[in-house]
C-alpha positions as MATLAB code, in Angstrom:
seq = 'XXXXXXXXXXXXXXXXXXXXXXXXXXXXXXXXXXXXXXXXXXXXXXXXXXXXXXXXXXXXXXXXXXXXXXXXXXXXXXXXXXXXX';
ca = [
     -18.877  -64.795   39.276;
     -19.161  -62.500   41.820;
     -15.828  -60.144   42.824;
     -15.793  -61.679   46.566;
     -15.358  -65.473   45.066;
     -13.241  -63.962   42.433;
     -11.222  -62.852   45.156;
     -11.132  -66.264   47.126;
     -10.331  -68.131   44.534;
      -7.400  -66.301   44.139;
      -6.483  -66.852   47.517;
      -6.807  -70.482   46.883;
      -4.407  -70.323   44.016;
      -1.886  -68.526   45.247;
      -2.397  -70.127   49.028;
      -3.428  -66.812   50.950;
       0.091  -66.219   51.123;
       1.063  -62.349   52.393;
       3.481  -59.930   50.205;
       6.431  -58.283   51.472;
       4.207  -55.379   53.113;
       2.234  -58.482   55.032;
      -0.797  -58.089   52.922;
      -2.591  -60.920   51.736;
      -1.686  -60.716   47.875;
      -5.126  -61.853   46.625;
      -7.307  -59.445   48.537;
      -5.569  -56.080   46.948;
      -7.091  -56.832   43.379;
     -10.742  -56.551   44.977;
     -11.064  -53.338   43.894;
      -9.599  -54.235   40.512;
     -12.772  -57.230   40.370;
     -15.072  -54.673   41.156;
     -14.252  -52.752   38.026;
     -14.553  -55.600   36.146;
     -18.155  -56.413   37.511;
     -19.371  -53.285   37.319;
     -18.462  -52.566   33.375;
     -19.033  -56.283   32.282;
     -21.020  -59.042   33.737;
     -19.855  -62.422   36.202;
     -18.324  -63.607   32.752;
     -15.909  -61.386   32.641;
     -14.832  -60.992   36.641;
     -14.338  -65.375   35.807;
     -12.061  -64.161   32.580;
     -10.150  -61.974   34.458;
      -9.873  -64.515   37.476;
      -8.750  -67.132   35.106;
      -6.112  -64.643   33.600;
      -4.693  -63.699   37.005;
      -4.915  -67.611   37.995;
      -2.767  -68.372   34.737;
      -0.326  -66.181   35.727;
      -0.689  -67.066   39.429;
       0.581  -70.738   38.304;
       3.228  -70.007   36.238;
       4.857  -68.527   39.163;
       4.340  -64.568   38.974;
       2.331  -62.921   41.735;
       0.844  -59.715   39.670;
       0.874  -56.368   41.288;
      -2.269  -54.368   41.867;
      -1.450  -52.178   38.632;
      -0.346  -55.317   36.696;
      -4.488  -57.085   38.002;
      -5.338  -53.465   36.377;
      -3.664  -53.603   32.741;
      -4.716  -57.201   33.005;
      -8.577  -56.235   33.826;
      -8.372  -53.487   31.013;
      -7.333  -56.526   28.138;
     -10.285  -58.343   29.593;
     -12.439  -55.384   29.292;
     -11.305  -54.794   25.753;
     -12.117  -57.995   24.660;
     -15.407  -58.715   26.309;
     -16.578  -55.542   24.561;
     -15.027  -56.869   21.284;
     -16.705  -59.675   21.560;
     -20.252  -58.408   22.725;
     -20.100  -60.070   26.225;
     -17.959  -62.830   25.157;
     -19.819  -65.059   22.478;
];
């Protein structure tokens, strides 16, 4: 998965809505998905979107830094696992 779909689908989940500073919400962890893509592979930027999804639907909207500790756990444990397998 590439960070721009990473980044829609995001938008999808938590319906392109805009924060209290009128940003839209999904777009600020773009730089976070880029991270993730450049140290890991698609499989991990899809980890990492499924993460912030789960949270996404249990009702919390994750700050940029909490998309960052989030990407860092996903990070740690793709290289635990050798790419995820």
């Amino acid at each position: 998965m590439e960070p721009e779909e990473a980044v829609r689908q995001l938008e999808y989940a938590i319906d392109a809505s805009l924060d209290e500073t009128g940003q839209r919400t999904a777009a600020t962890y773009r730089p976070t998905f880029e991270r993730v893509a450049d140290r890991a592979d698609g499989g991990a930027v899809y980890a990492l979107a499924g993460a912030l999804a789960d949270t996404v639907a249990a009702g919390d909207r994750p700050s940029p830094a909490e998309a960052n500790a989030t990407a860092d756990r996903v990070l740690d444990d793709w290289a635990y696992t050798d790419g995820g397998e």
